[in-house]
N, C-alpha and C positions, 0 to 999 in steps of 0.2 A: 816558844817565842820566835818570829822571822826576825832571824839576823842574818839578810842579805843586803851583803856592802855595794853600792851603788857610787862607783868612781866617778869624778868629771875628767876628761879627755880633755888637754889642751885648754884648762879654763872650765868647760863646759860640763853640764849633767850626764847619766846616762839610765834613761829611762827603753821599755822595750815597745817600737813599732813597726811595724811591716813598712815593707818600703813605697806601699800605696797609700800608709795610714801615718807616714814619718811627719812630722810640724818641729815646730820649735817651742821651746820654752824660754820664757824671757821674765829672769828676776831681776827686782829693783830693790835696791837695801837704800835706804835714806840715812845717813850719820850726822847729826846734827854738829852746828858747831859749837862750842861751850865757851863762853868765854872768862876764861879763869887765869890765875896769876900763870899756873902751871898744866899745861895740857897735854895729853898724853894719848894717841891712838888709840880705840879701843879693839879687844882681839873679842872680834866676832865668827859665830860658827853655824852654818846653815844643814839640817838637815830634815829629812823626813821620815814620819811617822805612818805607821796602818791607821786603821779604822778603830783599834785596841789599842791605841798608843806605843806599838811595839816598835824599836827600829826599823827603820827602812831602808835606809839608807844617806851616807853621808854627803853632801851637795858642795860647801867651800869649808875652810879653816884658814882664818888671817890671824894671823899673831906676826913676831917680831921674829924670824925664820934668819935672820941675818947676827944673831948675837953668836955669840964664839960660843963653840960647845953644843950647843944648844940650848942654853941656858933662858933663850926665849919661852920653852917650854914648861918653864915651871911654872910662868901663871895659867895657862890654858885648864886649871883644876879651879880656876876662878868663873868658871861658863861652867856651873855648878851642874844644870840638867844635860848639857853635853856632855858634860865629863864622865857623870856617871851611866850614859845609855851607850856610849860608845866611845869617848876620848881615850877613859884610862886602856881601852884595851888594843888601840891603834900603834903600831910603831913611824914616828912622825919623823922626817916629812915625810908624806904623798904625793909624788908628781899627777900634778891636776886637781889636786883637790887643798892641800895645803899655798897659802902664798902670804905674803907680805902685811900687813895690814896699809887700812885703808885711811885715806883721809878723808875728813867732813864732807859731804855732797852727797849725790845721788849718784849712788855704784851701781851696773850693771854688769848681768851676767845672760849669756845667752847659751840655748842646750837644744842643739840637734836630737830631739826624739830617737831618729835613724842611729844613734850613737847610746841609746840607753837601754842596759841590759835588767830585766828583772821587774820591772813593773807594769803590773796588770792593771789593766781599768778597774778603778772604785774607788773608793773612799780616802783620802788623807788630810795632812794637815802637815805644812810647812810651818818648819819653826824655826825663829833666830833669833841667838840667845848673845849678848854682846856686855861685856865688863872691861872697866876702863881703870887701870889705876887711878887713886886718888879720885877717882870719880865714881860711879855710879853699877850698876847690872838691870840690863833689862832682858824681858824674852815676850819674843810676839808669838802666835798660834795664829795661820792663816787655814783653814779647812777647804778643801778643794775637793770635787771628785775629777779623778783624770778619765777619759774617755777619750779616744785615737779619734781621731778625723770630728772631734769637736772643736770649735772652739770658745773660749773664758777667761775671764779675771775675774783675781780675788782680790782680798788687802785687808791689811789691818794694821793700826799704829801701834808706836811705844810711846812708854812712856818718860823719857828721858834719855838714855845714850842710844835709841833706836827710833828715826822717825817713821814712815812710810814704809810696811812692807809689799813686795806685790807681788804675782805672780799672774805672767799674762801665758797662754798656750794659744798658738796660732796653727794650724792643720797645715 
């Protein structure tokens, strides 16, 4: 199984390209808003998979990084497929890849190619998988092939605490 951990720098991914073949990556996460008595952030977790579905590497982790102790931590076993391909085996936080959770809107993340170590052009599939207390779990599959000095977009929706997901690659 590749279990090669793929940090974000400063926010951002890190994928491998030559400095003639460097672009960007530019992910869009949608969070819908819900409107209920009691609403609550949901702690979403972005990562990617091979062509096998094997890890790839991990992309963001938002949870509640701010409770004393850590105690934020103990729901992030509720992002049930992250948890078990690579959360339980993380010591959290991560600088760059752990941060705060988000609120409702359209999140953006942007990743310097030039900054990402470990992947080759071919086949994958971004996944983000997001549960909300008192509320809901969703998880989107976006399939991509990454190829350097291409450029593309993907996307796919959720179904409830994840609207829009995308992935654009610019050369």
């Amino acid at each position: 199984m590749l279990k090669t951990q793929m940090f974000l720098a400063g926010g951002a991914l890190a994928l491998t390209a030559t400095g003639a073949s460097a672009g960007q990556l530019v992910l869009d996460v949608e969070i819908p808003q819900h409107k209920v008595a009691e609403y609550h952030k949901p702690y979403v977790a972005g990562w990617l998979e091979n062509a096998s579905g094997a890890h790839a590497g991990n992309l963001f982790v938002w949870y509640d990084v701010k409770k004393r102790d850590g105690a934020g931590q103990k729901w992030l076993q509720d992002m049930r497929v992250w948890w078990r391909k690579s959360g339980r085996d993380l010591k959290l936080p991560i600088d760059g890849v752990t941060s705060t959770t988000r609120a409702p809107g359209r999140q953006t993340l942007s990743i310097d190619t030039a900054k990402i170590a470990g992947l080759k052009p071919g086949a994958y599939v971004l996944v983000v998988e997001a549960s909300r207390e008192a509320g809901g779990h969703d998880l989107v599959k976006v399939p991509f092939t990454y190829t350097p000095g291409k450029g593309g977009a993907v996307s796919g929706k959720g179904d409830g605490e994840l609207g829009t997901v995308s992935l654009t690659y610019k050369p």
